[in-house]
VOGU-3710 file (C-alpha; in Angstrom, 3 decimals, decimal comma):
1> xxxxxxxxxx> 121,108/199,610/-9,165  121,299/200,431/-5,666  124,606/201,359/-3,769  124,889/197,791/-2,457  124,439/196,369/-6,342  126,869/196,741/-9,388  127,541/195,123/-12,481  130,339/193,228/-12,924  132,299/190,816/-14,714  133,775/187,249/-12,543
11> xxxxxxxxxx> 136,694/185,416/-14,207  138,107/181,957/-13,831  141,630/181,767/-12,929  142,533/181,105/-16,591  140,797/184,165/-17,168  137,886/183,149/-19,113  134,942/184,793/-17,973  132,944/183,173/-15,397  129,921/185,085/-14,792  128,735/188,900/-16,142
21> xxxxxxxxxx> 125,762/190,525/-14,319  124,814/192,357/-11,141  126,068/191,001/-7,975  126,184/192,729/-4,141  128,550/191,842/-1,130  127,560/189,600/0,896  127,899/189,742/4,931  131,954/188,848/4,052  132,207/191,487/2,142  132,509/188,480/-0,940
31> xxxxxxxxxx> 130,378/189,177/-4,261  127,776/187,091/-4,623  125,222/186,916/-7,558  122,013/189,340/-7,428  120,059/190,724/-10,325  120,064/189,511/-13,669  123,418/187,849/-15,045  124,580/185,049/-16,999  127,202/182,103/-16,052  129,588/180,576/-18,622
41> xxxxxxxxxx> 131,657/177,301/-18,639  135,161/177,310/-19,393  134,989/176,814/-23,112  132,846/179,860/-23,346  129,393/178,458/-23,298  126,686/179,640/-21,089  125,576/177,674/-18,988  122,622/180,479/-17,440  121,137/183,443/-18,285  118,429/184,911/-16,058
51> xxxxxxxxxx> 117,330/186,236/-12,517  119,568/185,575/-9,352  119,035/186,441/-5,788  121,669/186,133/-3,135  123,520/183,847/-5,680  120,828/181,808/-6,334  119,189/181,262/-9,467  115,361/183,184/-8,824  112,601/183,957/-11,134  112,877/183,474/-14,879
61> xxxxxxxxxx> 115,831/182,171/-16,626  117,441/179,782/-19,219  119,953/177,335/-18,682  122,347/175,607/-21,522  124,484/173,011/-21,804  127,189/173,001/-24,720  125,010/175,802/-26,262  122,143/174,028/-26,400  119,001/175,235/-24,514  117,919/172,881/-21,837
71> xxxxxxxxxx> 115,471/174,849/-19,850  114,009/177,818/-20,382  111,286/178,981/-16,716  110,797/179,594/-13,499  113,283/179,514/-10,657  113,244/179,251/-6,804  116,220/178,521/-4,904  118,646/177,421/-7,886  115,597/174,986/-8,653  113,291/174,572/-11,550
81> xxxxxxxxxx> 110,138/175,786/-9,925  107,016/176,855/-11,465  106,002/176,938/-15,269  108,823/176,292/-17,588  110,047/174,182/-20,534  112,014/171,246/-20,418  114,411/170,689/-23,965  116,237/167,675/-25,544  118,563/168,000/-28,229  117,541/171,317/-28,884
91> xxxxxxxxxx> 113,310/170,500/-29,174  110,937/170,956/-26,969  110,931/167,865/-24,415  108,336/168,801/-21,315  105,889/171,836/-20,986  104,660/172,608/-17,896  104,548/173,183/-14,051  108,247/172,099/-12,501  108,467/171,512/-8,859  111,949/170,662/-6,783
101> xxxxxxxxxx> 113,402/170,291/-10,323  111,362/167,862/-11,644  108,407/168,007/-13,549  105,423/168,300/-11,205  101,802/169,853/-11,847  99,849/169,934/-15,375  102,571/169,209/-17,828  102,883/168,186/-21,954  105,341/165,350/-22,527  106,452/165,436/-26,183
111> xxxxxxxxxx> 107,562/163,068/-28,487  111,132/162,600/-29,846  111,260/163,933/-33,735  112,605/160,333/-35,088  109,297/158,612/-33,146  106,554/161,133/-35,160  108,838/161,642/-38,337  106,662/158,304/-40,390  103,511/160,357/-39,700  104,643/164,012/-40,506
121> xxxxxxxxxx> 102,528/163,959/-43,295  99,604/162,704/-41,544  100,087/165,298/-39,281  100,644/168,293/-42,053  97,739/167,375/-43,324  95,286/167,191/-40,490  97,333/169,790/-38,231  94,996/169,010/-35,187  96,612/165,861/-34,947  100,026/167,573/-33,827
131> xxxxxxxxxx> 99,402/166,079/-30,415  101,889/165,570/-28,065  102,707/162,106/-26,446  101,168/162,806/-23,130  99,292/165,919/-21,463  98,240/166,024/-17,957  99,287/165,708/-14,261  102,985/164,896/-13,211  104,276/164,275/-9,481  108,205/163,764/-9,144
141> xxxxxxxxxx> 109,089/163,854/-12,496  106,828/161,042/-13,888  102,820/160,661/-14,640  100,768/160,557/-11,614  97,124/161,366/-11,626  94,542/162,239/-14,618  96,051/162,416/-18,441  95,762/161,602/-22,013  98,239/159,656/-24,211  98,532/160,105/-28,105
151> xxxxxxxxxx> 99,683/157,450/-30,567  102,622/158,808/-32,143  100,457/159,621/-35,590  98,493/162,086/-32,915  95,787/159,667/-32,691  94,093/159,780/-28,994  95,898/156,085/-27,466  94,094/156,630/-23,832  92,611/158,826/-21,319  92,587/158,389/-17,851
161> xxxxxxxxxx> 94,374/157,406/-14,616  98,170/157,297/-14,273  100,353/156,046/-11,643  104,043/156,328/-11,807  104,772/156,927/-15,962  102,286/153,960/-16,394  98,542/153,749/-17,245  97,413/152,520/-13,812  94,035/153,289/-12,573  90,481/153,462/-14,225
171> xxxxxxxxxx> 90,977/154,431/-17,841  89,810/154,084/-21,828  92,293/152,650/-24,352  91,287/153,605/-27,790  92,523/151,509/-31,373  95,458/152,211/-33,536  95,304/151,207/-37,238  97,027/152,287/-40,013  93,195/152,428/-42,179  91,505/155,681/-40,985
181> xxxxxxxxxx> 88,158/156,664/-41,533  87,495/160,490/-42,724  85,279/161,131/-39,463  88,084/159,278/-37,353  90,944/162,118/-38,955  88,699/165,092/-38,069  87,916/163,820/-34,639  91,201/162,649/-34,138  90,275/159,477/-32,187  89,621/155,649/-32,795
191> xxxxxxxxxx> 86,771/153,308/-31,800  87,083/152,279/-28,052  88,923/149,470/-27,343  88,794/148,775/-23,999  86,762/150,665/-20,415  88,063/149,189/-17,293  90,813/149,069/-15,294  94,760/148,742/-15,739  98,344/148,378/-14,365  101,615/148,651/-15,133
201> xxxxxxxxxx> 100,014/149,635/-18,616  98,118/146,367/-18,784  94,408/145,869/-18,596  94,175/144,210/-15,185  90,921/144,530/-13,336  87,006/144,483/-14,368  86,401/146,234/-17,937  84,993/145,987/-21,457  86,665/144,996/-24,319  85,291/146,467/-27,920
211> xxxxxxxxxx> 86,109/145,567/-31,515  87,588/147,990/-34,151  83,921/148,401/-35,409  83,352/149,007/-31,576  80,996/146,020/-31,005  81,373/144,788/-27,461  83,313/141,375/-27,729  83,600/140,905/-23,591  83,489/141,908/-20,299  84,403/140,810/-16,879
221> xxxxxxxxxx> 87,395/140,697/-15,153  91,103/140,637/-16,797  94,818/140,260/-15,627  98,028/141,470/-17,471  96,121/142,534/-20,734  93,662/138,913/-20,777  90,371/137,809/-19,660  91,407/135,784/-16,352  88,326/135,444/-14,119  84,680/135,875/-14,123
231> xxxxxxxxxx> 83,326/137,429/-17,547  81,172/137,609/-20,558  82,168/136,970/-23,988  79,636/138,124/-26,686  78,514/137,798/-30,384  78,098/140,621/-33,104  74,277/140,908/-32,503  74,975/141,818/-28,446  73,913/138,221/-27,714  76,114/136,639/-24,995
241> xxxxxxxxxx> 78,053/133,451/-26,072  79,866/132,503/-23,023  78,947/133,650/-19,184  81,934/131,979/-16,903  85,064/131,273/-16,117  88,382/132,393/-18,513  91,830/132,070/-18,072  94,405/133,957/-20,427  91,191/134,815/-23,075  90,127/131,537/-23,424
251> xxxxxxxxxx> 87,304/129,822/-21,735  88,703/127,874/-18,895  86,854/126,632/-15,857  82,992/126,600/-15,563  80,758/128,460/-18,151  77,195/128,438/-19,652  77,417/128,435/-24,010  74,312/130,269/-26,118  73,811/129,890/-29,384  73,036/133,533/-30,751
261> xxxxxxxxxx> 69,374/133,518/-30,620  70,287/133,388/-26,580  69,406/129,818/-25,970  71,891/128,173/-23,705  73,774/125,076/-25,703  75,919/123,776/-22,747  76,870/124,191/-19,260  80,013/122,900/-17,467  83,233/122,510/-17,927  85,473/124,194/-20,359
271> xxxxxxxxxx> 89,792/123,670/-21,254  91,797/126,042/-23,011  88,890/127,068/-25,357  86,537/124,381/-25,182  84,069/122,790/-23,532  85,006/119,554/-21,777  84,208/116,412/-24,139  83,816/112,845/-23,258  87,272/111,844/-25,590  88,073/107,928/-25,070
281> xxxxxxxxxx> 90,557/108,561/-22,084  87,684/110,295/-19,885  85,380/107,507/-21,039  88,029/104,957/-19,547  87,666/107,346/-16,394  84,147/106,988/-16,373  83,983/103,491/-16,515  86,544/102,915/-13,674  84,170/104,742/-11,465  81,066/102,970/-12,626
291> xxxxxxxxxx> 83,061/99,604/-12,119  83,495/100,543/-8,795  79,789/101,661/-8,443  78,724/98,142/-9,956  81,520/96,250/-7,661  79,045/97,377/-4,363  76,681/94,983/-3,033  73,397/95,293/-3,026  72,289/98,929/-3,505  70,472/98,375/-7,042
301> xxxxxxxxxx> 68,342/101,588/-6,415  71,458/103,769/-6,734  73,209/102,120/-9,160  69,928/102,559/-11,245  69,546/106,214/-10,679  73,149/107,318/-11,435  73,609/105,134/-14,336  70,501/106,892/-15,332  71,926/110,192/-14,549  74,931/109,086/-16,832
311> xxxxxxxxxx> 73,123/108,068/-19,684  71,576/111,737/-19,210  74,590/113,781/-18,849  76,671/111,819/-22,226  73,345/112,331/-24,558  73,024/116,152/-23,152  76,580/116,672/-24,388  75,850/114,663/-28,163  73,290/117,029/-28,275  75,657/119,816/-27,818
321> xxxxxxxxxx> 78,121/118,572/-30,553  75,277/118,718/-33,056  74,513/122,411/-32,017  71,261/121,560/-30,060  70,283/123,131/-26,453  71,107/120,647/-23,288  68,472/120,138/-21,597  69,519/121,656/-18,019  68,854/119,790/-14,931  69,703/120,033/-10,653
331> xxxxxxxxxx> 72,153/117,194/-9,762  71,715/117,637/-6,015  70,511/114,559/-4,390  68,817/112,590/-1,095  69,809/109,712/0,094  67,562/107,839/2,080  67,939/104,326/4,561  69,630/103,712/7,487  73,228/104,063/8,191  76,087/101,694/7,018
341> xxxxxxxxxx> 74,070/101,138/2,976  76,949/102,798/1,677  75,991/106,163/1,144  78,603/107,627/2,186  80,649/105,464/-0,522  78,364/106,458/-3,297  78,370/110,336/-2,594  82,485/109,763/-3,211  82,230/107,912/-6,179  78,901/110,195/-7,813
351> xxxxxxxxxx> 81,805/113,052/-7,343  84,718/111,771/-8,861  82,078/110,928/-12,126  80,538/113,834/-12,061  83,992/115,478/-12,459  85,132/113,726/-15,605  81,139/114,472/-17,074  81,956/118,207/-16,862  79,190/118,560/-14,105  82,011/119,597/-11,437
361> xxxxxxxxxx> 85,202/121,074/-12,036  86,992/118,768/-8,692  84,781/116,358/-7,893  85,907/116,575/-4,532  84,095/115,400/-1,005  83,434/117,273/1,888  81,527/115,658/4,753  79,579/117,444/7,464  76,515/117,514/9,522  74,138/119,982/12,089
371> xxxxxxxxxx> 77,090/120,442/13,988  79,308/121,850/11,536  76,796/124,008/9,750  74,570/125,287/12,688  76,351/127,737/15,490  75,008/129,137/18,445  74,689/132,668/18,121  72,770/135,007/15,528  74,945/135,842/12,550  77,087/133,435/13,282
381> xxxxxxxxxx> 75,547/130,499/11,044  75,777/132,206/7,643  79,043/131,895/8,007  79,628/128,725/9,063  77,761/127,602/6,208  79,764/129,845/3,813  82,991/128,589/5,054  81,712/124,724/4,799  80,102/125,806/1,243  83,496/127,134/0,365
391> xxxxxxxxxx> 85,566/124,162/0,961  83,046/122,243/-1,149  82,589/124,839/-4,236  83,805/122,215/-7,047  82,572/119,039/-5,353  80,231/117,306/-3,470  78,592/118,661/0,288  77,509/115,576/2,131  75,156/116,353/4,756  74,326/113,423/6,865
401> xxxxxxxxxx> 71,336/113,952/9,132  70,440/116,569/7,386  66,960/116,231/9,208  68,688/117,567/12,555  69,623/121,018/10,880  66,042/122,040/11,935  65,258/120,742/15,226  61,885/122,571/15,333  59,461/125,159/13,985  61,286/127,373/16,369
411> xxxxxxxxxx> 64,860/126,685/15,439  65,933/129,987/14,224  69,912/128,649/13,759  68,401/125,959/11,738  66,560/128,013/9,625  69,391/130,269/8,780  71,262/127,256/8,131  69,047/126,054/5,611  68,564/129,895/4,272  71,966/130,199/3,803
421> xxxxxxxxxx> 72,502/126,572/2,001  69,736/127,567/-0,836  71,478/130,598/-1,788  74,632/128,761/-2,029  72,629/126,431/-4,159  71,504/129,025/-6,030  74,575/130,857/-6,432  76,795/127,974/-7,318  74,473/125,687/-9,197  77,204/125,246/-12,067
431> xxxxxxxxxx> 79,795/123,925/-9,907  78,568/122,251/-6,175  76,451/119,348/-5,427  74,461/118,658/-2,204  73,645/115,647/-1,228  71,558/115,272/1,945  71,229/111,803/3,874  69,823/110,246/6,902  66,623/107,676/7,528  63,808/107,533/5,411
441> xxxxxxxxxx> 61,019/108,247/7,443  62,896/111,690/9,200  64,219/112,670/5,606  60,534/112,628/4,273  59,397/114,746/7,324  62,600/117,230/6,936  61,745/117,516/3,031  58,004/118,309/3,461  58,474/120,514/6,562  60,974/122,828/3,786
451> xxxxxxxxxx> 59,382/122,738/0,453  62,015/125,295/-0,619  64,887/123,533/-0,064  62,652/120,057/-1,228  62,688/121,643/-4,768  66,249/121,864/-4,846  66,363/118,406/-4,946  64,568/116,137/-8,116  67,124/112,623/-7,444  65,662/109,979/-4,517
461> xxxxxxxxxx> 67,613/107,144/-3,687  66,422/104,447/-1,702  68,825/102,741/0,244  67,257/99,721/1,594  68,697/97,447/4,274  71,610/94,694/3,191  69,722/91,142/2,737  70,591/88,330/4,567  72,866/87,191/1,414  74,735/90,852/0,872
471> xxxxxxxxxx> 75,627/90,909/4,154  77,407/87,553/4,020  78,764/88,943/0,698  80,007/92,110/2,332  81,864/89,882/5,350  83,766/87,975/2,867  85,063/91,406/1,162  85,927/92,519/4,109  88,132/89,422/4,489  89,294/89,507/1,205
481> xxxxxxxxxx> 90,108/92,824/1,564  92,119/92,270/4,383  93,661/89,242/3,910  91,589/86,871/5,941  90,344/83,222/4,627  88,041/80,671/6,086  86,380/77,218/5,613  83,588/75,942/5,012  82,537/75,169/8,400  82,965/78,980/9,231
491> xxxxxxxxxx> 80,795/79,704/6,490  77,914/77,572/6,934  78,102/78,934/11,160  78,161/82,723/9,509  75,716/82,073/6,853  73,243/80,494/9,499  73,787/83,379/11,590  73,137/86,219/9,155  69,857/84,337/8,226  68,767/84,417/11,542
501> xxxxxxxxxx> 68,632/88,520/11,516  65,082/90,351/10,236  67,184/92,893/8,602  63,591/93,571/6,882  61,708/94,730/10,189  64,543/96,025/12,009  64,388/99,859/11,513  67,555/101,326/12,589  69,400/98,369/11,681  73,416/99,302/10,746
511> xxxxxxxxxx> 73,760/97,397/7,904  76,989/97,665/6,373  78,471/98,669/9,998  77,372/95,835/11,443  79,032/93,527/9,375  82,031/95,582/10,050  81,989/95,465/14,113  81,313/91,986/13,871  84,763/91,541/11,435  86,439/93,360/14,080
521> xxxxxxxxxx> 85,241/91,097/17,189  85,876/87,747/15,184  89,866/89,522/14,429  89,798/89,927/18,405  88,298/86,473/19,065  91,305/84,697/17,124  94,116/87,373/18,238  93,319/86,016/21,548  93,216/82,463/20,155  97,098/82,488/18,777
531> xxxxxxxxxx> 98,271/84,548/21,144  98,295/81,299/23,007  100,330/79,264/20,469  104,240/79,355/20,605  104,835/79,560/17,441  102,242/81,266/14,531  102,475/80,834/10,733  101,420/83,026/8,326  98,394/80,917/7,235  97,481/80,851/10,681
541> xxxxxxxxxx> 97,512/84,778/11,063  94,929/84,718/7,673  92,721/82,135/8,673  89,742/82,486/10,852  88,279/78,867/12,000  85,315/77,122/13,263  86,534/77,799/16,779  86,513/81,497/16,071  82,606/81,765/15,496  81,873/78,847/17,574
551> xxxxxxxxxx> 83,080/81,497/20,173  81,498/84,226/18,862  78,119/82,892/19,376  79,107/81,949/22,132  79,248/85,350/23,417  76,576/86,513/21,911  78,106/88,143/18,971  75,551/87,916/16,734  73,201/89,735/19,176  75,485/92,399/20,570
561> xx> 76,737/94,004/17,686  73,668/95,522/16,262
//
């Protein structure tokens, strides 16, 4: 001891002893800890034994609470700082660095003695599987950074990232089983169970998933400990059963199926486990779209080629049920005629059925043309057609005109446009159908001009002009529709008048749109007719008479519309 250091004895004012050790004066002249000493409560227990400087705890010391050690290390500034041990209920608790008073650094976490008790014999036994519960990096007191973590019968539970006390990060989760195989004990690990990703101690992120034997069962993407996402599910040769879509484990969404010699059984749609079947009520689905197919005039090219691609699609997916490949096949189509044969009204309806056949998981319709696929500057394109393509991943992309996407051999925007629409096509095959549209003789030209993008394609419809009798047919739906009647002496003047039309030689004739503008002119014609009248029934309001189409050809109705 120097002059300026003594030991001494500090009481309480009952006088129990308070503190015995060296101690100095202070500025004040007051004694203040300094050297080694130990404090005591007022029953007599110590509560620290150890270094102090200027009253502060410093260096190496033990602190106690009701006689029990709690902490036995390293002190800086009356704070555990540097290598100590943490204790609970008188065992060992936390090994390890300490900084600010928590544990902070390379640390062992330990288990509780009731949590390893069941597997003390275990661990007697095989004395390498004394493991504690966790060993590696700690920041403020809880796991942060690179560790492992033991079952409690010492078994190696996971290595890897941790974030916060919880396995968060990249990371291997290992098996736990109660049946142990000999080289298992002496290595003191399990088979892998799953390499990926987790959070909040769930697998949530891309990873592999292994069996006990440690056979991969599946990979791809999970969330909160399940397969949700994109993935892979395999059989016990390493063949892959199911590439796709899977929501909670189960396959959910669109997926290809293999049998395990790797031949692929089915591809579409799959619910809660299993692939989507043609049951009774989608069968009543089905036929409520075809009714509505059938219930079009004219068009007996298309109705032909979808009920076709129906008869296809419902024999691909017997096949399936007895175990035998589907025979896969590109749904995209062209549509080819001139404007107002209903294409538009068939690329709707070919969605909505291919959605309850499993070929598309919305069925969906999305509508666009050069305009909204084609930009103006470099670059720019791709992603026009991404966002467009993205809109219609599910359903159907309707291009009409496709023809104008390439204007010429030197349209560069064009060319990226139709670029960027194959990959897309390639890329979502499973789930997005493309029809393209526009006149016959400028589709054929557009389709041999790209021979890529033609091969795309193996469905041509034909839609030929209305005859002289469907468009007639297709005026009185429109009335029906609408709630408009007529006489005969209307009919016989409209009849007379569609005959008189070479829908067969005109070439850009409008067809179905025709019929329409001409439905709108005769509504005009006999607006302007009652607005005359003082009073107006409501069979007057519905009926269109001879007067009305007398003074529509009159004007030239007939002839102006086209």
């Amino acid at each position: 001891m120097t002059d300026n250091h003594e030991e001494k004895e500090i009481f309480y004012p009952d006088g129990s002893a308070m503190y015995r050790g060296g101690v100095k004066k202070n500025d004040f002249g007051h004694d203040i800890y300094d050297g080694k000493g130990t404090i005591f409560d007022q029953e007599g227990y110590i509560l620290f034994e150890g270094e102090f400087v200027n009253h502060m705890k410093q260096g190496n010391g033990i602190m106690y609470l009701k006689g029990q050690k709690v902490y036995h290390g390293e002190f800086i500034q009356n704070k555990k700082q540097g290598n100590g041990i943490l204790y609970k209920e008188g065992q060992k608790h936390y090994e390890g660095h300490f900084r600010n008073d928590l544990m902070d650094g390379y640390g062992v976490l330990y288990f509780e003695k009731d949590v390893i008790e069941p597997f003390s014999e275990l661990r007697a036994q095989h004395p390498h599987l004394n493991r504690p519960q966790f060993e590696g990096d700690f920041v403020h007191g809880m796991k942060k950074g690179k560790g492992k973590q033991y079952y409690p019968n010492g078994l190696l539970q996971y290595e890897g990232d941790f974030m916060w006390n919880r396995m968060q990060g990249a990371g291997k989760l290992y098996h736990n089983t109660e049946t142990l195989t000999n080289e298992e004990l002496t290595q003191g690990v399990t088979t892998l169970q799953f390499d990926g990703y987790f959070f909040e101690d769930m697998k949530h992120g891309k990873g592999k998933y292994y069996s006990r034997q440690g056979v991969l069962e599946a990979e791809g993407q999970f969330k909160e400990d399940d397969m949700t996402g994109k993935g892979t599910l395999y059989y016990e040769n390493g063949q892959a059963s199911y590439i796709g879509e899977l929501v909670d484990g189960k396959k959910h969404g669109r997926g290809d199926f293999y049998n395990e010699a790797g031949k692929i059984i089915y591809s579409g749609e799959f619910i809660h486990g299993e692939r989507l079947r043609i049951t009774p009520e989608i069968e009543r689905e089905i036929a409520k779209f075809q009714a509505q197919l059938d219930g079009l005039v004219g068009l007996p090219n298309a109705k032909k080629e979808l009920h076709n691609l129906i008869n296809f699609i419902k024999i691909q997916s017997l096949r399936v049920d007895h175990g035998l490949t589907s025979f896969p096949i590109t749904y995209h189509l062209v549509f080819s005629g001139n404007p107002g044969t209903g294409k538009t009204t068939v690329a709707r309806i070919i969605g909505q059925i291919y959605k309850y056949l499993g070929v598309l998981s919305s069925g969906h319709f999305v509508e666009t043309d050069r305009a909204g696929l084609v930009a103006g500057y470099v670059g720019q394109t791709a992603l026009k057609v991404q966002e467009v393509v993205k809109k219609a991943t599910g359903g159907v992309l309707f291009i009409d005109e496709a023809y104008s996407l390439v204007n010429d051999k030197n349209d560069a925007f064009g060319k990226e446009a139709i670029d960027s629409l194959l990959k897309a096509m390639e890329d979502l095959r499973d789930d997005l159908v493309i029809i393209v549209a526009g006149y016959t003789e400028l589709m054929e030209e557009f389709l041999q001009a790209n021979p890529g993008f033609k091969s795309r394609f193996n469905h041509f419809i034909q839609f030929d002009n209305y005859s002289n009798d469907e468009l007639y047919e297709i005026f009185a739906m429109l009335c029906k529709q609408n709630d408009y009647v007529y006489g005969e002496l209307f009919a016989s003047h409209m009849k007379e008048q569609l005959h008189q039309i070479p829908v067969e030689d005109m070439a850009n004739f409008s067809n179905g749109r025709y019929i329409r503008n001409l439905f709108e002119k005769l509504v005009t014609i006999q607006s302007n007719r009652l607005i005359q009248q003082e009073t107006i029934t409501k069979d007057e309001l519905m009926e269109f008479t001879e007067v009305d189409i007398v003074q529509g050809i009159a004007e030239q109705l007939f002839n102006n519309t086209f």
